[in-house]
N, C-alpha and C positions, 0 to 999 in steps of 0.2 A: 708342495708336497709331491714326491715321487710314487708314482704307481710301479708294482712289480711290474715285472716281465708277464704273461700267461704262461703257462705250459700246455698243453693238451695235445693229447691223439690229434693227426690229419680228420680225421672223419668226426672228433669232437668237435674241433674248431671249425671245417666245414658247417657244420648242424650249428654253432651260434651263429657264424655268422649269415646263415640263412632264417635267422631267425631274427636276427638284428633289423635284416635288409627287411623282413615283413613287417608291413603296419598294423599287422593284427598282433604281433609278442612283445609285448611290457620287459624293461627288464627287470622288473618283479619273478617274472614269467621265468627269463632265463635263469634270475638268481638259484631260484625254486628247482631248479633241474642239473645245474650247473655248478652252483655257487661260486658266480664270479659276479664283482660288483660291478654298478652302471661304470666306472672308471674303469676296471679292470675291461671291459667289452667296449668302451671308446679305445682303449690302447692295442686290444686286438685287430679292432679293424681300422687302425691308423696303419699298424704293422702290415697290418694283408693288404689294403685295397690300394690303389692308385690316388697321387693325393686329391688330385680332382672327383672321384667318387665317395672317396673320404668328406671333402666340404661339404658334396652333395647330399651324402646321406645326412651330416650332424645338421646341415640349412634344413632338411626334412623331417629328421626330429624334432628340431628347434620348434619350427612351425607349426606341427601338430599339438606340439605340447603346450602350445601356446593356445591353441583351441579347446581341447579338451585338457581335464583337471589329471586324469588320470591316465595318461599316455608317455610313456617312454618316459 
């Protein structure tokens, strides 16, 4: 299955993805504010970050989610 494209303002997309990168925002959190899905906010910061930060971040979501029931 193909995920759209995102579109957003610079300073939208900004604000998710500083909100992706915190371990404190759910993407519940972002959906709620943003309404973009946990796919749609993996394809943005596949697009923005560097692929190496990119692994880093989804290995540290992976991880947490895997601790807690209710995280990312």
């Amino acid at each position: 299955m193909k995920v759209e494209k995102v579109f957003l303002l610079p300073e939208e997309a900004s604000d998710v993805i500083e909100m992706a990168l915190s371990d404190h925002v759910s993407f519940a959190n972002i959906k709620k504010l943003y309404g973009l899905s946990e796919k749609q906010v993996k394809r943005l910061m596949r697009d923005t970050l560097k692929s190496g930060s990119y692994r880093a971040w989804r290995k540290r979501v992976h991880e947490f989610g895997s601790r807690r029931e209710f995280y990312k």
